[in-house]
C-alpha positions as CSV (number, residue, x, y, z in Angstrom):
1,X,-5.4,-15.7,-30.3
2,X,-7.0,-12.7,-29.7
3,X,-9.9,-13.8,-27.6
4,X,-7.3,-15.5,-25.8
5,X,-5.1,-12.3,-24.8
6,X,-9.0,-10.5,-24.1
7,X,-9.8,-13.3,-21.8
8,X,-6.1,-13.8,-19.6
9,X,-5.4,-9.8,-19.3
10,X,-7.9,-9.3,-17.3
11,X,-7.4,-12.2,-15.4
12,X,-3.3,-11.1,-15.1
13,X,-4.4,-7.4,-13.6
14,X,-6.6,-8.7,-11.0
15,X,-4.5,-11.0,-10.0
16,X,-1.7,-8.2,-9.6
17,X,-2.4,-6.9,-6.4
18,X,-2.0,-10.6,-4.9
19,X,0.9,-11.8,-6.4
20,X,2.7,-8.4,-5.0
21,X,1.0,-9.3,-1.9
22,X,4.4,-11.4,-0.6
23,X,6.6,-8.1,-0.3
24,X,3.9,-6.6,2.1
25,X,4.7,-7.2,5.6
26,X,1.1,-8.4,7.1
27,X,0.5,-6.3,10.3
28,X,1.1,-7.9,13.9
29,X,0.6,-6.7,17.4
30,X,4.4,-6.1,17.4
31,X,4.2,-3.3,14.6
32,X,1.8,-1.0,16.8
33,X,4.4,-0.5,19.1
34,X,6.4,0.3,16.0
35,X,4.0,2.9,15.4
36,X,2.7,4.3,18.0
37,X,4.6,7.4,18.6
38,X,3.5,9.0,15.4
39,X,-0.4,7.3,15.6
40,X,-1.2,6.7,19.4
41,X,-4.0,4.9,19.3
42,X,-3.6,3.3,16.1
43,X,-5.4,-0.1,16.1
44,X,-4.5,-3.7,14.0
45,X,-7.6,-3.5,11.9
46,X,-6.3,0.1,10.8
47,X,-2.8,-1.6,9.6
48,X,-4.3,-4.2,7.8
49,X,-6.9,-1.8,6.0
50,X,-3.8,0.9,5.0
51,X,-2.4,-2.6,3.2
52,X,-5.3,-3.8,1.6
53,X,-6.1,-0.1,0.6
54,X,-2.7,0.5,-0.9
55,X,-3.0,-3.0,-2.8
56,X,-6.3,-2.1,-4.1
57,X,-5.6,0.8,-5.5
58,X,-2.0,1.3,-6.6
59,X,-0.9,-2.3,-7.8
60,X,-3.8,-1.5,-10.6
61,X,-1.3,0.7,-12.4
62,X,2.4,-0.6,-11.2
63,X,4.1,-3.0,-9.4
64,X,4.3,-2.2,-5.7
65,X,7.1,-1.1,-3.6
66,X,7.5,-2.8,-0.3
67,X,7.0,-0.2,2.4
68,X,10.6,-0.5,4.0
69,X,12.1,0.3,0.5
70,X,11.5,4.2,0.9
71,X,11.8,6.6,3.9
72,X,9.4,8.8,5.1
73,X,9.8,11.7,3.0
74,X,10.5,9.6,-0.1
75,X,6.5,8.4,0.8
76,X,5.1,11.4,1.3
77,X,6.2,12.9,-1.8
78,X,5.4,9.6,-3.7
79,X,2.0,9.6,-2.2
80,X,1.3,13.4,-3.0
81,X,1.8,12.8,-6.6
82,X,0.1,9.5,-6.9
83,X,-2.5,10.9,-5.3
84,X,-3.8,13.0,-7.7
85,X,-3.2,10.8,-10.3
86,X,-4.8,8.1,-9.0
87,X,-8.1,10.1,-7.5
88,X,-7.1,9.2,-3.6
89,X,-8.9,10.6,-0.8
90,X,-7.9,12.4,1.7
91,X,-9.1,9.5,4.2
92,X,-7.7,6.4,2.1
93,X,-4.3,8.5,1.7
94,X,-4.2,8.7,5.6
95,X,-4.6,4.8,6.2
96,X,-2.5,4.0,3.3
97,X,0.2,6.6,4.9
98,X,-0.2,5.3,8.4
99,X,1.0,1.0,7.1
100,X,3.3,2.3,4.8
101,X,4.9,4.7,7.0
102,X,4.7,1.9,10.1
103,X,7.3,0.0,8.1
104,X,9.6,2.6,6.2
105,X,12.9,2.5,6.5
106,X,14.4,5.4,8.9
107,X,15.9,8.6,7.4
């Protein structure tokens, strides 16, 4: 049984980041506009790398939040405290910040 539980964990925590993969909104041409007062400029590849960056490295640890279910400052101070403990760059904190913050819900 043991061998068993060795062999399917791992299996269960990769999988994790796709199974929470459904309450992500997938970026669109629609959500730049969304965006673009706070990121002029801000391209679709960028969207889509802030969401696969934020899968990659929080759902390791914890289920994931869908973006619209905090406000602004509720993911800025999330993100400064799991920042440190997860060992995010500066850079990868910026692209996660800019998808998550694209589909917050307002203040």
């Amino acid at each position: 049984m043991q061998k068993l539980a060795r062999f399917i964990l791992p299996l269960v925590l990769l999988a994790l980041p796709w199974a929470c993969a459904g309450l992500l909104p997938e970026p669109r041409v629609e959500d730049l506009v969304r965006s673009n007062p706070t990121y002029p400029g801000l391209q679709l590849p960028d969207l889509r790398q802030g969401r696969s960056l934020y899968m990659r490295n929080c759902a390791g640890c914890h289920a994931l939040h869908a973006p619209s279910q905090l406000d602004r400052l509720q993911w800025e101070r999330t993100m400064a405290k799991m920042q440190l403990k997860a060992k995010i760059d500066d850079g990868t904190r910026d692209n996660i910040m800019k998808y998550l913050l694209t589909y917050a819900k307002n203040p």
